[in-house]
C-alpha positions as CSV (number, residue, x, y, z in Angstrom):
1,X,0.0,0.0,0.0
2,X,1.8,3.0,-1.0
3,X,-0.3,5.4,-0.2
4,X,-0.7,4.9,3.2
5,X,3.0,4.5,4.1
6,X,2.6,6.6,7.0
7,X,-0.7,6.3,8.1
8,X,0.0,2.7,10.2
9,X,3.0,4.6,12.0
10,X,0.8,7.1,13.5
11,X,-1.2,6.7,17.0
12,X,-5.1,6.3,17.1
13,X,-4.9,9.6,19.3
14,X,-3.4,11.4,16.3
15,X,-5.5,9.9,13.5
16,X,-8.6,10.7,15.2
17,X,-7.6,14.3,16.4
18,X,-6.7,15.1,13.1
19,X,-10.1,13.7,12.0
20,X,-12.1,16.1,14.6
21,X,-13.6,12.6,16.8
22,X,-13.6,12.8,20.4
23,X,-13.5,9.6,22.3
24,X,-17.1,9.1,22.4
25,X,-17.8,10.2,18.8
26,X,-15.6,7.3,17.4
27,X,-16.9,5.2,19.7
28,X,-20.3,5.6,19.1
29,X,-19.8,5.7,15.0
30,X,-17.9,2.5,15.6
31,X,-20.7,1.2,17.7
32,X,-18.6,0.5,20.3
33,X,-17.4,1.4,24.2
34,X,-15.5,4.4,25.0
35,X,-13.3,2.5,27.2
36,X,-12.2,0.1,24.0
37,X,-11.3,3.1,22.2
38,X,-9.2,5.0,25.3
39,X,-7.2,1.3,25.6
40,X,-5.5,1.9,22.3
41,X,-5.4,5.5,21.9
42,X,-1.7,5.3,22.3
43,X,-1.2,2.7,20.7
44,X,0.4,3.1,16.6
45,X,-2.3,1.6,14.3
46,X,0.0,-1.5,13.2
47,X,-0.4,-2.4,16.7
48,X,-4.2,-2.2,17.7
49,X,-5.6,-5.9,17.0
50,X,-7.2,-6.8,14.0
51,X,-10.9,-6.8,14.0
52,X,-10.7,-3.2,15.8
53,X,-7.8,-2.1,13.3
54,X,-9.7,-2.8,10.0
55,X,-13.2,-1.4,11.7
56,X,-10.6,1.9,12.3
57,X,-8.7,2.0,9.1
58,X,-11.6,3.4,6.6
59,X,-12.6,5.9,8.9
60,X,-9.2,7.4,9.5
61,X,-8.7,7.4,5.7
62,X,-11.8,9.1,5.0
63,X,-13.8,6.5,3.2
64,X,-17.5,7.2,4.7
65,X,-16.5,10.7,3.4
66,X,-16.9,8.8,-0.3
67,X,-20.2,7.8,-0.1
68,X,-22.0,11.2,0.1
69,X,-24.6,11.6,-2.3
70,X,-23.9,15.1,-3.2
């Protein structure tokens, strides 16, 4: 993946400040618990788990923003 070539190196605190989500906002578009999200908010991306990494990944890269009818 070359476009992304920095975007696994960056912590899920980063990513999502730089997207404008608070805890509970990610949380609650990810339909999950705030507290799953604040365990890996320093963590880099490569290292948050799998299932919760590729529920993460199109949201940080902006692919919900795709799918706007307008």
């Amino acid at each position: 993946m070359i476009f992304g070539f920095g975007f696994r190196n960056k912590t899920v605190k980063e990513l999502r400040k730089n997207k404008g989500y608070t805890v509970i906002e990610l949380a609650n578009r990810l339909k999950l618990e705030s507290i799953e999200i604040k365990r890996v908010d320093e963590l880099k991306l490569k290292d948050v788990s799998e299932p919760l990494r590729s529920r993460l990944e199109p949201i940080f890269r902006g692919d919900d923003f795709d799918k706007i009818p307008w």
